[in-house]
KEBALO-832664 format. One record per residue (C-alpha): residue number from 1; chain; x, z negated, y negated. Coordinates in Angstrom, 1 decimal. Layout:
PT, NUM, A, X, Z, Y
...
END
This chain:
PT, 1, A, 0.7, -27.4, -26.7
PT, 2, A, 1.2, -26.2, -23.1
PT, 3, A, 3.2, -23.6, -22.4
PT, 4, A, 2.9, -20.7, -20.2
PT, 5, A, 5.3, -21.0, -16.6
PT, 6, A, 8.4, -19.4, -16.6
PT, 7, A, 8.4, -16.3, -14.0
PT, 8, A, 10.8, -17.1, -11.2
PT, 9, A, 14.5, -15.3, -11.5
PT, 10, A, 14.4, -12.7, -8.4
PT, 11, A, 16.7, -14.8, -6.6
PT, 12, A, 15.1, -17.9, -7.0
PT, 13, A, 14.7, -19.6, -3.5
PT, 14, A, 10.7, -19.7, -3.5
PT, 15, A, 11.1, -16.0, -4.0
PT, 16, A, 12.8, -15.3, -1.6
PT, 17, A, 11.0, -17.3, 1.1
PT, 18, A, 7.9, -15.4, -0.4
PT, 19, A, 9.6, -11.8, 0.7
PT, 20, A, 11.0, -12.9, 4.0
PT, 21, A, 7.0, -14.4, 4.7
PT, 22, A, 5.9, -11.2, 3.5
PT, 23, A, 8.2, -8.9, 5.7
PT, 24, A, 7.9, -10.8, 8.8
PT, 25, A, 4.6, -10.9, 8.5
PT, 26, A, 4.4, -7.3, 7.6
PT, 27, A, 6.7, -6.5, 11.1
PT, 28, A, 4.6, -8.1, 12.7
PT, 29, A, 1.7, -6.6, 12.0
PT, 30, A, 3.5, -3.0, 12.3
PT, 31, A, 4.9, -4.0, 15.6
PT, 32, A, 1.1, -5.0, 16.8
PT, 33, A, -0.4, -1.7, 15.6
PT, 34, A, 2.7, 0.1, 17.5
PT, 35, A, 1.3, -1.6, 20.7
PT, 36, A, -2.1, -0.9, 20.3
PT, 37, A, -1.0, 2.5, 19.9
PT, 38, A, 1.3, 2.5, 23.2
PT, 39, A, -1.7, 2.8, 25.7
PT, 40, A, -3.3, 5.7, 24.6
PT, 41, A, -0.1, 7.2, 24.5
PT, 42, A, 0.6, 6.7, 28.1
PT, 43, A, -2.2, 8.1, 29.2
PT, 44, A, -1.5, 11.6, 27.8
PT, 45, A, 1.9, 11.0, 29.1
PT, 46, A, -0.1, 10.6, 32.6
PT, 47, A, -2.1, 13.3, 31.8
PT, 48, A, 0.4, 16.1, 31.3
PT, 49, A, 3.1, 15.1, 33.8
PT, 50, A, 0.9, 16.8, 36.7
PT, 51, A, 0.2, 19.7, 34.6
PT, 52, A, 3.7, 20.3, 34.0
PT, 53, A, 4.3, 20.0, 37.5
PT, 54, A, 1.4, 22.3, 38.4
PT, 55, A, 3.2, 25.1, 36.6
PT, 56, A, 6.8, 24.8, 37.3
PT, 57, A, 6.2, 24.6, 40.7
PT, 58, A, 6.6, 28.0, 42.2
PT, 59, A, 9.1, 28.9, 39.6
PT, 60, A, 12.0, 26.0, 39.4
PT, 61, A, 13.7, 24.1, 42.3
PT, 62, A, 11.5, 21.9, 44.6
PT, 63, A, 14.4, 19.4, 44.9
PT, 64, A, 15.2, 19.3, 41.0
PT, 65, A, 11.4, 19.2, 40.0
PT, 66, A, 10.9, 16.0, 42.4
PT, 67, A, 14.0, 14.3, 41.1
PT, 68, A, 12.3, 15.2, 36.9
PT, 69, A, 9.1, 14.1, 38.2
PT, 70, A, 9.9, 10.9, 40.0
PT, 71, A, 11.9, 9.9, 37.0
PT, 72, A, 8.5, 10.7, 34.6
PT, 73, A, 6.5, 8.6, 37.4
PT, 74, A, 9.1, 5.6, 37.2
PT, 75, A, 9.7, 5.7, 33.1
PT, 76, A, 5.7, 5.9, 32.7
PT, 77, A, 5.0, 3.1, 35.5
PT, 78, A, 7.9, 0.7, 33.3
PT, 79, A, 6.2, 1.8, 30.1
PT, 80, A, 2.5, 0.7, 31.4
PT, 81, A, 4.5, -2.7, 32.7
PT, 82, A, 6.3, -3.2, 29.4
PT, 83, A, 2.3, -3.1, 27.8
PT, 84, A, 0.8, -5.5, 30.2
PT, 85, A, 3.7, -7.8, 29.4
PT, 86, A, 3.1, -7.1, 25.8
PT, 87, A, -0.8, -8.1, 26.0
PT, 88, A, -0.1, -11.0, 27.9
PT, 89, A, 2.7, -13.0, 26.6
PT, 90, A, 3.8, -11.8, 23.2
PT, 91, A, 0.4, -10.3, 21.6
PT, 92, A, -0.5, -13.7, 19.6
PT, 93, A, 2.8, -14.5, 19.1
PT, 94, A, 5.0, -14.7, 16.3
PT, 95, A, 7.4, -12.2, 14.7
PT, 96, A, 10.5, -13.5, 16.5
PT, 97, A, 8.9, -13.0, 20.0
PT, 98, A, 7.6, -9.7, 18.7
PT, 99, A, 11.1, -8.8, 17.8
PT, 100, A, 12.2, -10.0, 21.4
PT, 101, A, 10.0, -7.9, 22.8
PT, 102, A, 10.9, -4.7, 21.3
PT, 103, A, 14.7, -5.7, 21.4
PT, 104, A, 13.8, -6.1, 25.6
PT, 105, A, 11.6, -3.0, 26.0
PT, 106, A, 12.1, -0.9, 23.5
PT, 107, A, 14.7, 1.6, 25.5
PT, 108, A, 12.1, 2.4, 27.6
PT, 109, A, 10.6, 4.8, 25.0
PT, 110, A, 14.0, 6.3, 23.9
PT, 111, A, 14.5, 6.7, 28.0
PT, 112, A, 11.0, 8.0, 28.4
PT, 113, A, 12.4, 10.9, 25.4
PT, 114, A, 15.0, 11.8, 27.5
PT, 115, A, 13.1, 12.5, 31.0
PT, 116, A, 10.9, 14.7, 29.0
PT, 117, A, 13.5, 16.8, 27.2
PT, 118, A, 15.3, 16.9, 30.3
PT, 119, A, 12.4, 18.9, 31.7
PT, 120, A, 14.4, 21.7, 29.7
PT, 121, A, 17.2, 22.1, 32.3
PT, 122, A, 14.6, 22.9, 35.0
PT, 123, A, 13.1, 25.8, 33.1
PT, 124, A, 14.3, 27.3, 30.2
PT, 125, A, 15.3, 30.8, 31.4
PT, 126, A, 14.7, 30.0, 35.1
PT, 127, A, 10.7, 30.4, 34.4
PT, 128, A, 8.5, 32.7, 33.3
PT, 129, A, 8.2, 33.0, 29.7
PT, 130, A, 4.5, 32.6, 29.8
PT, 131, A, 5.7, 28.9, 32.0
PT, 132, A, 8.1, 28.4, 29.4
PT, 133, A, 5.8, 28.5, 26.8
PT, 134, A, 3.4, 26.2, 27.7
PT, 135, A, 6.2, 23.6, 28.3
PT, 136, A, 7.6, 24.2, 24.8
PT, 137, A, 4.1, 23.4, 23.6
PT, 138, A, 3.8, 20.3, 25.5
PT, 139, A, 7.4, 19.0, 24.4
PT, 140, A, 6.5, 20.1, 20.4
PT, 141, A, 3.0, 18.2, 21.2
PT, 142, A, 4.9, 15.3, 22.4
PT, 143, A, 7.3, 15.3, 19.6
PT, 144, A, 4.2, 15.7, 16.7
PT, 145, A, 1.7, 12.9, 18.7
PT, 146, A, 4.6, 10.8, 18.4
PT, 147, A, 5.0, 10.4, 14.4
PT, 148, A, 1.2, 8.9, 14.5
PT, 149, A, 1.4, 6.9, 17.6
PT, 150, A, 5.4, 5.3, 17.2
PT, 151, A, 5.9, 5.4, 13.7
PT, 152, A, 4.4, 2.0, 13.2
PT, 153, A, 7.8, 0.7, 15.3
PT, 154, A, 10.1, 2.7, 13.2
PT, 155, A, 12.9, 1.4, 15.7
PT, 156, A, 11.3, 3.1, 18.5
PT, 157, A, 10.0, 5.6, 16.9
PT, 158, A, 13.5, 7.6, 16.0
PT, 159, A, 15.1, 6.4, 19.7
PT, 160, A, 12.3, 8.4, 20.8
PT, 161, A, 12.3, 11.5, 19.1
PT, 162, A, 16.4, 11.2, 18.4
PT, 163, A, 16.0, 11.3, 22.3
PT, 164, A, 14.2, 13.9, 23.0
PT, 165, A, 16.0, 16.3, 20.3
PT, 166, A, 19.5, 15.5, 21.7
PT, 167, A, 18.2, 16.1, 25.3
PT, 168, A, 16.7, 19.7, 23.8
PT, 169, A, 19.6, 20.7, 22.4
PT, 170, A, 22.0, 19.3, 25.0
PT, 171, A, 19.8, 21.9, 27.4
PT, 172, A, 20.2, 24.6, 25.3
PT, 173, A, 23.9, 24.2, 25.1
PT, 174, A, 24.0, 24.1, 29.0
PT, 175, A, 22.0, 27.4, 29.1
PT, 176, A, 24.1, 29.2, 26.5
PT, 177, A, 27.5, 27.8, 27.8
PT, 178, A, 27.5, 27.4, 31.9
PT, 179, A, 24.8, 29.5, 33.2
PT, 180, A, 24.9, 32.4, 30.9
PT, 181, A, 29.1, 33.5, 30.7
PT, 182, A, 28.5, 34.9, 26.9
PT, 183, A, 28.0, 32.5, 24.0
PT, 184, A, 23.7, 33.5, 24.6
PT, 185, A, 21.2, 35.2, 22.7
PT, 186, A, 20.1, 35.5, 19.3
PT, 187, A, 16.7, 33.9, 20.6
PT, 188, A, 18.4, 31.0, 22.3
PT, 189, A, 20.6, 30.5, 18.4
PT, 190, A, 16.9, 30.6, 16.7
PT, 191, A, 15.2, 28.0, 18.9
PT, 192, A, 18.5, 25.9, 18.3
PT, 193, A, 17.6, 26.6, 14.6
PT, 194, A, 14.0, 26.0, 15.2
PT, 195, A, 14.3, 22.4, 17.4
PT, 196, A, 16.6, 20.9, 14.4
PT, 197, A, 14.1, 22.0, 11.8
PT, 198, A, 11.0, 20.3, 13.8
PT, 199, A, 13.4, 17.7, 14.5
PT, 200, A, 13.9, 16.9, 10.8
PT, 201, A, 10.8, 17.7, 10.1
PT, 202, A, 9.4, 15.2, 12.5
PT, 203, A, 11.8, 12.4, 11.7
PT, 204, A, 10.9, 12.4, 7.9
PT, 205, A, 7.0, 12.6, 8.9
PT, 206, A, 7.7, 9.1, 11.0
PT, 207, A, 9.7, 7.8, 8.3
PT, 208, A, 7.2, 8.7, 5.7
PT, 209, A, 4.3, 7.5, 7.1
PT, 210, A, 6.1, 4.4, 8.3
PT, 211, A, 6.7, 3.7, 4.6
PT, 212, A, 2.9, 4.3, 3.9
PT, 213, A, 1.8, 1.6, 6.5
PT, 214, A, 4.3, -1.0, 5.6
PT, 215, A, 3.4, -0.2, 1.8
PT, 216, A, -0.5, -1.0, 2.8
PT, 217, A, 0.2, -4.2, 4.5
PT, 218, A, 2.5, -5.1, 2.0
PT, 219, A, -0.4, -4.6, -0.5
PT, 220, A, -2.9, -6.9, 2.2
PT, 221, A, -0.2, -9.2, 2.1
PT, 222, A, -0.6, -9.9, -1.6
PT, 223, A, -4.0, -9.4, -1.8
PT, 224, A, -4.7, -12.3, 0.6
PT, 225, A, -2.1, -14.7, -0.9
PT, 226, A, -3.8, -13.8, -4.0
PT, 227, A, -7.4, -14.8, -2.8
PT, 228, A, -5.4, -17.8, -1.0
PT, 229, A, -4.0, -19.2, -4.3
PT, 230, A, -7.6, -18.4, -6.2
PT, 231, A, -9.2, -20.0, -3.7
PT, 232, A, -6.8, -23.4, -3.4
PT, 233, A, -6.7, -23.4, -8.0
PT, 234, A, -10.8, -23.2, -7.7
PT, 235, A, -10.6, -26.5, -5.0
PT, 236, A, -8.1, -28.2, -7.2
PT, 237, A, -10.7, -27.4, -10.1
PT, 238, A, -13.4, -28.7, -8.8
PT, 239, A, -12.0, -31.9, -7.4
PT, 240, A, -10.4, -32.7, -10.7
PT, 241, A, -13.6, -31.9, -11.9
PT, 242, A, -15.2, -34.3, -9.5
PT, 243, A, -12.4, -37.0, -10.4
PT, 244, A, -13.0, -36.6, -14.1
PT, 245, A, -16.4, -37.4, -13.6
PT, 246, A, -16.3, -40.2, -10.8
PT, 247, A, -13.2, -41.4, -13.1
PT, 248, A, -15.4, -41.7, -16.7
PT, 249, A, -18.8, -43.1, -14.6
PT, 250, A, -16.5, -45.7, -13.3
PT, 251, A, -15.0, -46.4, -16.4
PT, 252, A, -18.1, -46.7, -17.9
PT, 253, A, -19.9, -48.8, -15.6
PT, 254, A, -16.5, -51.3, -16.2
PT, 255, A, -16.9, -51.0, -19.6
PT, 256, A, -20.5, -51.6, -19.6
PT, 257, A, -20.4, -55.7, -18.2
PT, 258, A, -17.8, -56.8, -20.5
PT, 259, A, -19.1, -55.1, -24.3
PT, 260, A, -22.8, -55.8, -23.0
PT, 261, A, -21.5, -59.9, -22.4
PT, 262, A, -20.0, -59.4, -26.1
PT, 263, A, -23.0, -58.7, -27.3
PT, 264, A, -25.4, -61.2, -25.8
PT, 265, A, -22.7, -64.1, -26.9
PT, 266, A, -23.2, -62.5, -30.4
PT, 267, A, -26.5, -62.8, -30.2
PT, 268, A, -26.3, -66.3, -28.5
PT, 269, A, -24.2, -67.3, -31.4
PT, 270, A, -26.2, -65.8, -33.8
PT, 271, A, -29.6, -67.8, -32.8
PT, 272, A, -27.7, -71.3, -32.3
PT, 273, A, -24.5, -71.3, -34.3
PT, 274, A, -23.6, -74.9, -33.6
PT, 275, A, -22.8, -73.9, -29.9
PT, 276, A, -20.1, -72.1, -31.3
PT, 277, A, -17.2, -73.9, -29.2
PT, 278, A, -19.0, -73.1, -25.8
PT, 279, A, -19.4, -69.3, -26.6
PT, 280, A, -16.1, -69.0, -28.3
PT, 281, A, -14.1, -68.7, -25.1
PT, 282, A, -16.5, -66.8, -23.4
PT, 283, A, -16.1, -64.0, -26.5
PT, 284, A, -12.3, -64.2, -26.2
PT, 285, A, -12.7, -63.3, -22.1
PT, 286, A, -15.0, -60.6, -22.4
PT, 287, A, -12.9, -59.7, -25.1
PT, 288, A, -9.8, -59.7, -22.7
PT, 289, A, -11.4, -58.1, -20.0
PT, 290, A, -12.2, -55.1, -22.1
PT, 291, A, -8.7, -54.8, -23.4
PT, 292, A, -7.1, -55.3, -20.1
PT, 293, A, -9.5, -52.2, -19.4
PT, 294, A, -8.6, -50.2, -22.0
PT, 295, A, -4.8, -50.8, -21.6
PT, 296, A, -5.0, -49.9, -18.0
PT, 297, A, -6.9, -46.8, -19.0
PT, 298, A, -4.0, -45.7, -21.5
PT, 299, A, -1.1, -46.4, -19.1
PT, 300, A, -2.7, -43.7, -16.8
PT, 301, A, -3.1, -41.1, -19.3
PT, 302, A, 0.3, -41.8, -20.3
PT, 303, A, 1.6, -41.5, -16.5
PT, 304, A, -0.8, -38.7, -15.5
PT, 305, A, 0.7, -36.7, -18.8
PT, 306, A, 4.3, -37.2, -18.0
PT, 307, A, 4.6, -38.9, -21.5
PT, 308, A, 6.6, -42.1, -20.5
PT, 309, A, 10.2, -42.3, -20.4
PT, 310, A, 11.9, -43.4, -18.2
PT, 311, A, 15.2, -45.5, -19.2
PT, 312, A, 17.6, -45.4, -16.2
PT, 313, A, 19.9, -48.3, -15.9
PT, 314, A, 21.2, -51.1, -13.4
PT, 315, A, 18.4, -53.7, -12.9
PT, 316, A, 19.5, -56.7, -11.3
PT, 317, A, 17.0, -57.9, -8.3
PT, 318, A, 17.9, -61.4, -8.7
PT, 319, A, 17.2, -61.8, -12.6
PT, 320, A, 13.7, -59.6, -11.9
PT, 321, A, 13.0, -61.8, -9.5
PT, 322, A, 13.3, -64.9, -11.1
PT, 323, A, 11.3, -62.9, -14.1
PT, 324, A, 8.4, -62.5, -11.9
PT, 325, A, 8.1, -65.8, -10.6
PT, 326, A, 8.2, -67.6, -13.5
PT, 327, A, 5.4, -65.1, -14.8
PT, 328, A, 2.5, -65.0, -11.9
PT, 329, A, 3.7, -69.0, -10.1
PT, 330, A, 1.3, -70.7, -12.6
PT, 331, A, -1.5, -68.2, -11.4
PT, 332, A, -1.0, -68.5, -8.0
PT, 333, A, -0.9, -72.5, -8.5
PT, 334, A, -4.3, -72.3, -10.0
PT, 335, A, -5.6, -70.9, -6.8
PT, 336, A, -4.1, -73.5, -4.7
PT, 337, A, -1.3, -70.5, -3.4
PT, 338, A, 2.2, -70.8, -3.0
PT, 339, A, 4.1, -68.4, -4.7
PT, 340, A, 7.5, -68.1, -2.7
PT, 341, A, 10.5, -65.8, -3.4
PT, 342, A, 13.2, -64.7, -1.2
PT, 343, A, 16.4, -62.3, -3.1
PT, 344, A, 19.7, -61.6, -2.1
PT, 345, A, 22.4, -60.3, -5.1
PT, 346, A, 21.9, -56.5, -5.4
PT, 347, A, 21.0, -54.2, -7.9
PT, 348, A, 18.9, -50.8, -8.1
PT, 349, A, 19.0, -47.9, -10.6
PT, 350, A, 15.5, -47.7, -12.3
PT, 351, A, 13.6, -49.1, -15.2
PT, 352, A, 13.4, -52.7, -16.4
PT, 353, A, 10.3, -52.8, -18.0
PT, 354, A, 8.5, -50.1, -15.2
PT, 355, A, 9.5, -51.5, -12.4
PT, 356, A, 8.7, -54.9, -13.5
PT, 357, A, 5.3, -53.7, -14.4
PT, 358, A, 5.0, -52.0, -10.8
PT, 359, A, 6.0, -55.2, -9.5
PT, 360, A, 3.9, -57.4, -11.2
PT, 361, A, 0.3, -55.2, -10.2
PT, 362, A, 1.7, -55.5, -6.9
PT, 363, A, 1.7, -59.8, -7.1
PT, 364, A, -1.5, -59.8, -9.3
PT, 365, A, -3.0, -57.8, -6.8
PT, 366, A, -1.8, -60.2, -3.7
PT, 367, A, -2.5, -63.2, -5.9
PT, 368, A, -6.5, -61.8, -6.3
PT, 369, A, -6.8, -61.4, -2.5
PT, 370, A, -5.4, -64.2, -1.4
PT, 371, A, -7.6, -67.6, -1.1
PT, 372, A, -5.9, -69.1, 1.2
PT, 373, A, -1.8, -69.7, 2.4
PT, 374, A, 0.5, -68.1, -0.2
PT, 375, A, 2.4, -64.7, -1.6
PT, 376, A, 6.3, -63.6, -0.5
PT, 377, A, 8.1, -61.7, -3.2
PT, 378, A, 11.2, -60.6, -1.3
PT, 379, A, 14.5, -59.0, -1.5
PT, 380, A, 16.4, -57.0, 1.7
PT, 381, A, 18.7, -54.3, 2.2
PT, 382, A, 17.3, -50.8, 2.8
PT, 383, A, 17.5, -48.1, 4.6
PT, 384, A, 18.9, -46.2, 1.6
PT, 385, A, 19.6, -48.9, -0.8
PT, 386, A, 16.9, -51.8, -1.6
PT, 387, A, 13.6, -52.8, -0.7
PT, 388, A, 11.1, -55.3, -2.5
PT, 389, A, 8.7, -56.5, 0.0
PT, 390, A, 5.7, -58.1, -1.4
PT, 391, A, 3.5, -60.0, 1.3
PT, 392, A, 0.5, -62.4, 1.3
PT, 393, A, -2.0, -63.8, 3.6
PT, 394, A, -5.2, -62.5, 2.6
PT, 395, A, -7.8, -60.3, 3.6
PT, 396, A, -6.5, -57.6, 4.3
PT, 397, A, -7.7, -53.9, 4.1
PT, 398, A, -8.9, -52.1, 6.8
PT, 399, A, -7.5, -49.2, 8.4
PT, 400, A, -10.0, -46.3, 6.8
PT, 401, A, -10.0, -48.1, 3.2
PT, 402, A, -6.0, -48.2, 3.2
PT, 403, A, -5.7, -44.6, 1.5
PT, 404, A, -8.7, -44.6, -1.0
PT, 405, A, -7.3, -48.5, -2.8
PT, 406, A, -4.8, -46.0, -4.2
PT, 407, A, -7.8, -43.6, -6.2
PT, 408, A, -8.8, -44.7, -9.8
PT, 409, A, -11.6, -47.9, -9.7
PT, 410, A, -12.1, -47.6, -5.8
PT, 411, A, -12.7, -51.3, -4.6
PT, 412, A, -13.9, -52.2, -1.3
PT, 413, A, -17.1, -53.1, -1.0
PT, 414, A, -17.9, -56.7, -0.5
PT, 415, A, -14.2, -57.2, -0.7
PT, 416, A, -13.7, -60.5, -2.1
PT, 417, A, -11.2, -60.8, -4.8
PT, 418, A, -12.5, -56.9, -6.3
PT, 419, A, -15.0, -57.8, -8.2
PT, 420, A, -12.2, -59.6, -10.7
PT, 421, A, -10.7, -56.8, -11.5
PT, 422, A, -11.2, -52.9, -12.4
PT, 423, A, -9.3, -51.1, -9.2
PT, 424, A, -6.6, -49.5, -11.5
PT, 425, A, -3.7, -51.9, -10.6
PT, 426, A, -2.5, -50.1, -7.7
PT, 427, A, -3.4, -46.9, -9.2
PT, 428, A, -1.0, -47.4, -11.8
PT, 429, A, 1.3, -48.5, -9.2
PT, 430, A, 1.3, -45.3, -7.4
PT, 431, A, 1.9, -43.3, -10.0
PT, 432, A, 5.0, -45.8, -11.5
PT, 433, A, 6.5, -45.1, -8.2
PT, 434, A, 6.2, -41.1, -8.9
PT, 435, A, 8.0, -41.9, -12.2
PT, 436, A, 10.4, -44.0, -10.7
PT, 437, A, 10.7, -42.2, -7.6
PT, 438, A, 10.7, -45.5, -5.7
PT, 439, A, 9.1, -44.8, -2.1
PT, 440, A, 5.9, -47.5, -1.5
PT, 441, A, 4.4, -48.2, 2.0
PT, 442, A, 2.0, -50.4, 2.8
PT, 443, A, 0.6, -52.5, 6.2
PT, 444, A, -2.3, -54.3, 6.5
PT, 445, A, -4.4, -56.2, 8.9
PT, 446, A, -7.9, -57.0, 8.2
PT, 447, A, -8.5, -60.7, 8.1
PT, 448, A, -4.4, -61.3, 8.5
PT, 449, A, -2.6, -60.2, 5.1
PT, 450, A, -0.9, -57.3, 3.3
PT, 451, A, 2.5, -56.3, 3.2
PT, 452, A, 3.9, -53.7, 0.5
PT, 453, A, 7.0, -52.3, 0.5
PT, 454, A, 8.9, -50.2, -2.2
PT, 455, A, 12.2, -49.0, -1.4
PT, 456, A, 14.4, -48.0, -4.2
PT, 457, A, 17.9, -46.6, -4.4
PT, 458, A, 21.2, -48.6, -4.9
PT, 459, A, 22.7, -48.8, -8.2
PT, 460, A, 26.3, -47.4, -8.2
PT, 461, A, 28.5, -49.0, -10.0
PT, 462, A, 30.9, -45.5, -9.9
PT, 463, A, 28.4, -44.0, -11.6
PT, 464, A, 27.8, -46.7, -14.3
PT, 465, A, 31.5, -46.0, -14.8
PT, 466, A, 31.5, -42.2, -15.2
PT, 467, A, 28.5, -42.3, -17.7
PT, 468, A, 25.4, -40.9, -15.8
PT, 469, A, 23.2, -39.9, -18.7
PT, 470, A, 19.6, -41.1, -18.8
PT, 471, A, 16.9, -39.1, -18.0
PT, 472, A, 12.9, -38.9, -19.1
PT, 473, A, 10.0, -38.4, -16.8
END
């Protein structure tokens, strides 16, 4: 009885790469809307500076007005330069050259704040009211078109208005304190009152809907890693799907040959019962050949359900060795093979009986494709401990058949040596080595032989010593 996955603790590592993905991703996506944003922007920036200019002009100081509005010309020219650089180089980029970016050019809208509310100190009680006025309206307009337009960029979005409200106030201060001798008017106190109200009011409107975007993306986020994972567990569906059914019409067509040979022997036997010593053997290998189909069919349920154990001890190479040869030399003598060994002393941590098993699909399989020359069972040092190197002069597989020899009953067509057995042997093998977690590799060249390696880890003798318990796969 399966049972259902444990949720991941919040701290768990795959969490946590999950909400860092999620939040970069998220920035970046903010930081992108912020800069789509930023043109439009600058144009009414462009738009208003010559109407402000317009109506200060025969009411403020020529000189002072030319200083504010060559600094408005310069801030707005570096803004529209930070955007084409923006557009250019760091609009399909990632969320740490996105974060560059705004860590480069981001002062340029908190600067931009400041040469606006600056514009305060040329008229505020210098102009008429009516001139006043409409300034105040454009700096309040300013201040409100920013929480849509910045607050995607929260960063930039409070050294913008943070700017333009301390440059306010620090006007108003200047007015009440140096040009007026008395501490100022009531009206100059309530506009005081009035900028940190807007101010506030403006600052939690950024902030809020800031929240609100991030909260939406955060939401798309999920809502494509959602369809993602739906969409890779259908795929895994339906190729296991597909597997399961390639896997039992292979099986099948393998099972077919042998029972239907039992069964015209049978029959054979039946009509002329005195031929009984000719068919008898023939029984006995169809017989065989369904068993050795069956058994190879069982070890891969047993593998593919995690159901074998896996009894972890020291495995000497030398004594393995000299197990396999003495098993698979009288098969490669029948073929007219040589079956030569090469070991040096060592020892691995794995399983006797797996590993031997692994080992021995790995000879049978050489042994079945070779005709001609011999088979090399061979021991050498590793990179990480040891590696059994099994080679042999055969055919060889070529290059785009050297992944799919590994898949359940694949066989090469008009491969010889394939039609002897089922194409389960190296099958099996791969997934011993997943039980084992012994690393295989294989070379090949068509026509020249087959060489497969399986590297396994050291046994270590300290360990032995301490008492490293056994584990199950």
């Amino acid at each position: 009885m399966n049972s259902a996955p444990l949720p991941l603790p919040a701290d768990s590592p795959h969490v946590v790469a999950d909400i860092a993905a999620r939040d970069d991703w998220v920035e970046a996506k903010l930081t992108r809307n912020f800069m789509r944003n930023a043109r439009p922007a600058l144009n009414s920036t462009a738009l208003v500076t010559p109407v402000i200019v317009v109506v200060l002009y025969n009411n403020v100081n020529h000189w002072a007005l030319l200083i504010w509005t060559l600094a408005a010309v310069l801030i707005l020219v570096m803004r529209y330069r930070a955007v084409r650089i923006y557009l250019r180089e760091y609009a399909g980029s990632g969320i740490a050259q996105q974060r560059a970016f705004i860590a480069r050019y981001g002062w340029t809208w908190t600067l931009g704040a400041v040469v606006w509310g600056a514009s305060m100190f040329l008229y505020f009680r210098k102009a008429p009211v009516f001139d006043q006025f409409i300034c105040l309206i454009v700096l309040v307009g300013m201040a409100g078109f920013s929480v849509g337009a910045l607050a995607a960029c929260l960063r930039c979005f409070i050294g913008y208005i943070n700017g333009m409200a301390y440059t306010i106030l620090a006007a108003l201060a200047w007015s009440m304190a140096v040009e007026r001798p008395f501490p100022g008017t009531l009206t100059t106190y309530a506009l005081v009152v009035l900028v940190l109200i807007y101010w506030s009011a403006v600052r939690m409107a950024g902030q809020r809907l800031n929240r609100v975007q991030r909260s939406n993306l955060e939401l798309q986020f999920a809502n494509a890693q959602l369809i993602a994972s739906l969409t890779e567990k259908t795929r895994v569906a339906l190729e296991a799907v597909e597997a399961k059914n390639r896997f039992i019409a292979s099986a099948a067509h393998d099972l077919r040959q042998p029972v239907h040979a039992l069964g015209l022997y049978a029959d054979w036997l039946r009509a002329e019962p005195e031929l009984v010593l000719q068919i008898t053997p023939k029984i006995v290998q169809s017989t065989q050949a369904v068993n050795e189909l069956f058994n190879s069919l069982f070890d891969l349920a047993k593998l593919d359900a995690s159901v074998v154990e896996v009894n972890w001890q020291r495995v000497d190479l030398p004594s393995l060795v000299g197990e396999l040869e003495l098993r698979y030399a009288p098969l490669a003598k029948e073929k007219g093979l040589d079956l030569r060994t090469h070991v040096l002393a060592g020892a691995v941590r794995s399983d006797p009986v797996l590993l031997k098993r692994l080992l021995g699909n790995l000879l049978s399989n050489a042994i079945r494709h070779t005709e001609r020359g011999g088979v090399l069972l061979a021991v050498r040092p590793g990179e990480d401990g040891w590696r059994v190197e099994v080679w042999d002069t055969g055919v060889g597989v070529a290059p785009e058949h050297q992944q799919a020899i590994f898949q359940e009953f694949y066989r090469v067509a008009k491969h010889h040596g394939t039609e002897e057995g089922f194409g389960l042997g190296l099958a099996i093998v791969t997934r011993l080595c997943g039980a084992l977690n012994h690393r295989l590799s294989m070379k090949s060249r068509p026509g020249q032989g087959t060489v497969f390696r399986l590297d396994m880890e050291a046994f270590d003798d300290g360990e032995a010593t301490r008492g490293r318990p056994d584990s199950h796969h």
